[in-house]
Structures are given as C-alpha cells and as structure tokens.
MIVO-470344 format. One record per residue: residue in one letter; y, x negated, z of N, C-alpha, C in turn. Coordinates in steps of 0.1 Angstrom, whole numbers, plus 5000, padded with zeros to 4 digits. Layout:
# MIVO-470344
aYXZYXZYXZ;...
//
This chain:
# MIVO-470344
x349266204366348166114362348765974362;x348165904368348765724372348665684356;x349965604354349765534341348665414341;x347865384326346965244330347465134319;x347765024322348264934316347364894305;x347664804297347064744286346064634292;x346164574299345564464307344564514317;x344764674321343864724328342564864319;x343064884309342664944301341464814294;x341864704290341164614283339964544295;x340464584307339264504316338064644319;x338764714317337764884315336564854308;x337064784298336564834282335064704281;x335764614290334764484289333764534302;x334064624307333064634319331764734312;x332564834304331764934303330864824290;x331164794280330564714275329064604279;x329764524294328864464296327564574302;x328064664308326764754316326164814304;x326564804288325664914281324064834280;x323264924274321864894271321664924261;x321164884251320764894234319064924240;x319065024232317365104231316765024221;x315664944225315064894216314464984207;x313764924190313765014184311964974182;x311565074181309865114185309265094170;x308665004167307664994154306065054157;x305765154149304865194155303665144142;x302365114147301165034141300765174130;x300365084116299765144101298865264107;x298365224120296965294118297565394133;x298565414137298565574144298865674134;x298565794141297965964134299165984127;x300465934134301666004125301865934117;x302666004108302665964093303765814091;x303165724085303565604084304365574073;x305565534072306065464057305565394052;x304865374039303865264037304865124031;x304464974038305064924034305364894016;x306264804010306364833998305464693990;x304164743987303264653982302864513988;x302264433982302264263981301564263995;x301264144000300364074011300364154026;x301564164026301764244037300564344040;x300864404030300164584031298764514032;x298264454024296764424021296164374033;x296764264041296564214053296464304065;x297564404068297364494080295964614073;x295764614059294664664056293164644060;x293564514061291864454062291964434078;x293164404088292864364096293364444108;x293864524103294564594110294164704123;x292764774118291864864129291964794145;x291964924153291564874168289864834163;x289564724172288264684165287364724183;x286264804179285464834194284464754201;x284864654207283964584215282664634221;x282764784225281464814227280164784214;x280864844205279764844195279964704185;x280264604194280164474189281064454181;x282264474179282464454168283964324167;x283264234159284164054161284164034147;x285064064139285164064125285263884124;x284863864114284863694108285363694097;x286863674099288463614092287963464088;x287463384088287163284087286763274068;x287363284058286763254046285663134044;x285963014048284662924044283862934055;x283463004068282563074071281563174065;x282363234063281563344050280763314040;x281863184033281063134022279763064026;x280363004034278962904037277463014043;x277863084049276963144053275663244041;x277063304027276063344016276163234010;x276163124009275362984001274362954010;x273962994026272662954029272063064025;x272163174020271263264013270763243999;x271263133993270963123975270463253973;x271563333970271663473962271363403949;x270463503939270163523929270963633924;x271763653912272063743905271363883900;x269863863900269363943903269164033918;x269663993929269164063944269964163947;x269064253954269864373964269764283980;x271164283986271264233996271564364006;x270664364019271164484026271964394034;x273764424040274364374050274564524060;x274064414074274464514087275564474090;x276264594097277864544101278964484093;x278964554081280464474074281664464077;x281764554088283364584091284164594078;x285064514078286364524065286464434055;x284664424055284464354043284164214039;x284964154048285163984045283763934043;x282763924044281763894044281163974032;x281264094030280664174016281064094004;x282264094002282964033991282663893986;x282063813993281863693989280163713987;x279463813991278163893991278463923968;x279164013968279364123956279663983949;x280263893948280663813940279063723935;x278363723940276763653936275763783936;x275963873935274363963939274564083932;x273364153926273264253917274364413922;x273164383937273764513944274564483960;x274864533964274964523979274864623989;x274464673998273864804005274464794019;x275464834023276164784037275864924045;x275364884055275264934068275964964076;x277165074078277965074088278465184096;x278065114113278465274122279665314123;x280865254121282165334125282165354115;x282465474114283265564103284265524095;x285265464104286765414103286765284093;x285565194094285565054093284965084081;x283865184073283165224065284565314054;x285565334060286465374054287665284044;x287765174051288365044051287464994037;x286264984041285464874028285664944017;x285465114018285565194004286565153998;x288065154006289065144000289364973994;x289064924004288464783994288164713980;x287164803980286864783967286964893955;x287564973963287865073953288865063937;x288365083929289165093916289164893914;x288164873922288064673915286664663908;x286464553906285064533894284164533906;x283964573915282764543925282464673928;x283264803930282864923936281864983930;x281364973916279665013914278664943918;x278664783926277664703935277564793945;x278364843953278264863967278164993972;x277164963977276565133984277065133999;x277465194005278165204020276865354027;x276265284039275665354046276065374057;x276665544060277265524078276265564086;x276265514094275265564104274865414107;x274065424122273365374134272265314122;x271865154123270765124114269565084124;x269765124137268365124143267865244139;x268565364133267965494136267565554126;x267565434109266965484100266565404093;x265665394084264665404076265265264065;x264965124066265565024059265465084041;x266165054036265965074017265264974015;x264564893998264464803998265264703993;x265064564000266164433995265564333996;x266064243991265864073984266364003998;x267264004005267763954012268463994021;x268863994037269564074044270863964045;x272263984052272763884057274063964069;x274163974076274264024088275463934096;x276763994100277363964112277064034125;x275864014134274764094136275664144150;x275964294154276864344165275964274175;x275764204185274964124193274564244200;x274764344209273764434213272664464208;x272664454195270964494184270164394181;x270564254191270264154179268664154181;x267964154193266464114195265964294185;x266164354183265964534175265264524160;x267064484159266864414147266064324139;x266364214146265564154143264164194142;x263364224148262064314146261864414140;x262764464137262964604126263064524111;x263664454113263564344098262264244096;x261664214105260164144104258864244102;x259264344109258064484104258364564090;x259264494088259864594074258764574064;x258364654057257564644040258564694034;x257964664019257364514013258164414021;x258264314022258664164027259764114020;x260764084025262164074020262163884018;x262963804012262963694008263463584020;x264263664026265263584036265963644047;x266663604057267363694061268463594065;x270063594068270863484070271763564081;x271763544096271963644107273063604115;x273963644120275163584129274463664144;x274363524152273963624164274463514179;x274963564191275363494199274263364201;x274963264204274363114200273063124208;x273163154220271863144234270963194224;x271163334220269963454211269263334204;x270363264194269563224182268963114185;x269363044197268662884200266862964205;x267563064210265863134216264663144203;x265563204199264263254183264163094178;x264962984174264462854172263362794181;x263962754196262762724206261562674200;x261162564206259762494205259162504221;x257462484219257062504232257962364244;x257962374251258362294262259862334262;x260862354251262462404251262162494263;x264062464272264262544283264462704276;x264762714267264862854257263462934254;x262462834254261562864246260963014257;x260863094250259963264259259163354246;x259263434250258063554243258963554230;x260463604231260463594220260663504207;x260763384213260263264203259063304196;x258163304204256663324199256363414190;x256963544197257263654184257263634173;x258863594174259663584161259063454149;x258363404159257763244156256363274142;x255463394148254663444144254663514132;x255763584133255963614116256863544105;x257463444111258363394101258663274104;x259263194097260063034099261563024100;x261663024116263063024116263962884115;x264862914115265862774114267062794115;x267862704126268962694124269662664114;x270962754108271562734102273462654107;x273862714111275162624116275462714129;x276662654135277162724147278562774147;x279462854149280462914144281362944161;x282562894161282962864173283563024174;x284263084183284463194188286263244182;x287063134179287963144172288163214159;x286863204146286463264138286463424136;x286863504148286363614150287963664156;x287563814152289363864155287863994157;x288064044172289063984182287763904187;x288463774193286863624195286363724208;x285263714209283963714216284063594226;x282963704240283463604247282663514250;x281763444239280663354238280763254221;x280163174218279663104205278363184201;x278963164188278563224179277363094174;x275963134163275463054157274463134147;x274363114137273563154121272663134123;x271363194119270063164117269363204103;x268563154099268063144085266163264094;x265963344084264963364090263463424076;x262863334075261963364062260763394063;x260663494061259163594069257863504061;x256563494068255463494062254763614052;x254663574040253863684034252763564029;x251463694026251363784033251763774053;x251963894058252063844073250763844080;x250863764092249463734099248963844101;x247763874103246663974105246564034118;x247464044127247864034143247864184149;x247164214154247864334165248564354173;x250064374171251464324174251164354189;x250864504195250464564205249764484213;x248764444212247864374214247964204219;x248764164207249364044212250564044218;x251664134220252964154226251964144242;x251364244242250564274258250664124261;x249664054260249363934263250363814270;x251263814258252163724263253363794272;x253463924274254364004281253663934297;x252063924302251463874311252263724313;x251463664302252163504299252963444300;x253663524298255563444302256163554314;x255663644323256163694333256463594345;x255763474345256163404353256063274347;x257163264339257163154325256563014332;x256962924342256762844347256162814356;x254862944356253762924365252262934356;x251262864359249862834354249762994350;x248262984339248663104333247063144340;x246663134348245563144364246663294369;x247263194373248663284383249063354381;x249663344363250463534359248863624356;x248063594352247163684351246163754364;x246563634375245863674389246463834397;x247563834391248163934397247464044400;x248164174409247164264411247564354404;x248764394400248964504392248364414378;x248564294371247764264361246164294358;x245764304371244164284372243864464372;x244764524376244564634375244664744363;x245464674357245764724343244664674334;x243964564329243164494324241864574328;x241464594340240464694345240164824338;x241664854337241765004330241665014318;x241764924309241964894297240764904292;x239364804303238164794301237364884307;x237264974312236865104315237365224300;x238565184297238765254283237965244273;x238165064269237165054258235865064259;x235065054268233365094270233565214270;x233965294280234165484268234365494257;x235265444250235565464235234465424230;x233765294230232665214221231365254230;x231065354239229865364242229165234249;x229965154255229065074265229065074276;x228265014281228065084296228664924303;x229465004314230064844322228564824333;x228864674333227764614342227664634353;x226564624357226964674378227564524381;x228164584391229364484396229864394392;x230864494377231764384368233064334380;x233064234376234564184381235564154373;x236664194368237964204360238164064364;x238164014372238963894378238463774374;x237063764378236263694373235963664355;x236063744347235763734337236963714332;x238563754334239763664331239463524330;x239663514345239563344348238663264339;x237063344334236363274330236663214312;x237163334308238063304298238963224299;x240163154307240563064308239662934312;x239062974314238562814320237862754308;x236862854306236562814292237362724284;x238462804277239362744270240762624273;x240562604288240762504295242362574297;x242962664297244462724296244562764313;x243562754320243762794335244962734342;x245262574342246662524344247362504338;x247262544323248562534314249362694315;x250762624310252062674316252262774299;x252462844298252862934283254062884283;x254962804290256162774280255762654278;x254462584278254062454269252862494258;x252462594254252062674244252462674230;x251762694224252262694207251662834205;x251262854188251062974185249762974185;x249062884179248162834178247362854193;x247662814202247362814213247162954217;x247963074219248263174221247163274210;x247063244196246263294187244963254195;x244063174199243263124204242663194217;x243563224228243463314239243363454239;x244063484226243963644223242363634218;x242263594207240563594201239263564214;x239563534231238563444228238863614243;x239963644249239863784256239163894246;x239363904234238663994227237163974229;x236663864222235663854224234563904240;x235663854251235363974260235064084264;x235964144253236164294254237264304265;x238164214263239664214275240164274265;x241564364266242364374257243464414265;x244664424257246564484265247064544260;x246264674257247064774257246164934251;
//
C-alpha cells in the first residue's frame, strides 16, 4: 500500500469537504396531521393560531387581518348592547371579536368545519364564549334565527343569495353591514342612468336603502382576492312594500334583457309575446273569463306602453317608481309574469 503524505492527505480532506451537502432541515407547518411540538406560549403560538389555516378560495374564503377595518366596519353598524348580530363567514374570528366586544349575542355562521374550529378555540375559556353561538353548515341551506343586525365578510360566490335571503327574512332585521366584491356593491347602489344600474339595483332598491359604506383595498385580506373589495350598509323598509316579488321579478327580467334597448323592443320579442300569451290564457281559465275573439297579446302590450308613454324609454333610465307604475297598469290588463 503506497504511503500518503501529510500534504496529500490534507488536500484529500479539503476535497471531500468541499463536495459534502448539508440536508436542509424541514420545518413542518402547526396545522399538518402529524403530531406537532407546540411552540412555547406568547405571540407566536396565538398568531399561527389565528392565521395559520390553508384558507379555500373556492368557498371564498379572504380572511380581513386588517384591525381598523373591522373596526370601522362594526361602528357602521352602531351596535346596541342590547343586539343579537348574525355574522356570515367568520373565519378566525377577527371580525367576531370586535362584533362580541359591543353586542348582547353573536350567532356566526360557518361552513368549514376547520375555521368553525379555530373561532371555538378563540374564545374559549375568555369573557366572550357565552355571546357566541357557532353555526356549521351552508347558510343558504338553512333557516335564518332571529337578529338585530347582520354583518358579513360576505364569501362573494353568495353574495346576490344572500342578500335576498336577508331582505325576505321576517320579522325585519335593523341593518345589515356586508363586505362584497366592489363591482357587486356599486350594482346594488346604482341609480337609474349608472353604467351599473340593472335588475338587481331595482331589486334590492325596492326593499331597502342602500348605501355605500367604504371601500377596502385587496391587501386587507390574507390570502387578497383577486379584485377590490367594498362595504355596503343595507336597511330594509318596514313595513316592506306590498309587491309580488314573482310578479315583479317577471317583469323587469323582460326589462333589462336588453338593458339598452326601448322597452317596445324587449317586450316585442317572440318568445316574450309568447309567454305573456300563456300567462293570459291561464288567467281567464282561473278567473272564468272568456278571451275576446281576436285578442292580440301584442297589441295590448304595446298599448299599455304607449299609454304610459314607456314605449321608447330605456329601463336603465327607469326608477322604481317608474317600474311600480308599469307593473299596475299590465295588471290592470290582465298581463301578468309568471
């Protein structure tokens, strides 16, 4: 065996040295299945608590880290000490908490399981966990409790749902204060002639007084969304108008089908004229009247517009007023939609 010198032994030792690789060392996240060391107390722990969840974009979910967001948003509610506030979507709370700090009760709404898990622990063993009721499950799919006020980081997939699920609600709630992608909420604001303004302005217009409340940039939100955000204030009419939602939904579903054309034109249609027909063949069976020899559906539209002079006006230059007026004067007809 060849002897190896000190000088060649030491350039060995730097070679093998420079070729080694150090195994990086793998930190694995609070929230995988295997068992985690928990860190030792203080901010740390509390912060990957609250924030820590994979959060699921499908089911909307843009938590708002933002503290004077929050705030501001339950001071446009002027909570009373007396209120039950229902919130949709709490996620991990940040928005409950500054809810529980002004209000009797609080009633949160929430579909992940995971995230409904998070709030319990929250407020568990603090002065707030007999306020708060946690509801899991889908809140299109059940049955509102009653409340004083809603206030909502609204998952934007539900927001037009909702919203009408909260305007049909009885008894009649006080307010509602809603986070919903900005386009949504400029829509439900909308005045006639606005490029925004459509059916469901009018809608939403007809049961309640909406108003902008502020706009909330996309940064606010872990993880941000890929749009702006904006608040809406929304304060139902009581009692509510006397309206046959069906009835009037029909109508303007005609009306704004071809938003920027004479309201001649969206009702000229043939599948329009045809439906309208059938409608009125329905109600003279139901009410025992006999149709005229050679009624014309078309004719007696039009004549109803003309009447009321709406033949070349456009429904996105419309009010409610306007729209209340058209519905009453087809009735009077014996037109109806639906």
């Amino acid at each position: 065996m060849p002897k190896i010198t000190t000088q060649q032994l030491r350039k060995r030792t730097q070679e093998s040295a420079a070729g080694a690789t150090i195994k990086p060392k793998t930190i694995g996240s609070p929230y995988d299945k295997t068992k985690q060391q928990k860190p030792a107390g203080g901010s740390g722990a509390e912060g990957s608590r609250h924030f820590g969840p994979m959060f699921n974009k499908d089911l909307g979910q843009h938590i708002l880290i933002n503290p004077l967001v929050s705030q501001s948003i339950v001071d446009k509610a002027r909570l009373k000490q007396t209120d039950t506030v229902l919130e949709v979507g709490p996620g991990t709370g940040n928005l409950t908490i500054k809810i529980l700090e002004q209000a009797k009760r609080v009633i949160a709404c929430e579909a992940d399981a995971r995230l409904a898990a998070e709030l319990t622990k929250r407020v568990q063993g603090g002065p707030y966990q007999h306020k708060l009721e946690i509801l899991h499950g889908d809140v299109m799919k059940r049955d509102l409790p009653y409340f004083d006020v809603c206030i909502s980081n609204t998952p934007y997939q539900i927001s037009s749902p909702l919203t009408f699920k909260l305007l049909f609600h009885r008894p009649t709630f006080r307010c509602a204060v809603l986070m919903f992608q900005r386009e949504f909420a400029l829509r439900l604001v909308a005045r006639p002639g606005d490029s925004l303004y459509n059916r469901l302005s009018v809608n939403c217009q007809l049961y309640a007084k909406v108003s902008l409340v502020m706009s909330v940039g996309k940064n606010n939100f872990k993880p941000p969304p890929n749009v702006e955000s904006s608040v809406v204030k929304i304060e139902p009419l009581d009692p509510p108008p006397p309206i046959d939602f069906e009835e009037w939904d029909g109508m303007l579903r005609i009306a704004f089908s071809r938003r920027n054309k004479t309201l001649a034109a969206s009702f000229k249609s043939t599948a329009t004229m045809q439906m309208l027909e059938s409608n009125y063949k329905t109600f003279c069976a139901s009410n025992e009247v006999m149709m005229e020899e050679g009624f014309d559906i078309k004719q007696r539209v039009l004549s109803v517009l003309d009447k009321l002079g709406f033949a070349e006006t456009r429904a996105s230059k419309m009010d409610i007023d306007d729209f209340l007026k058209l519905l009453a004067a087809f009735h009077d007809a014996d037109i109806h939609f639906c």
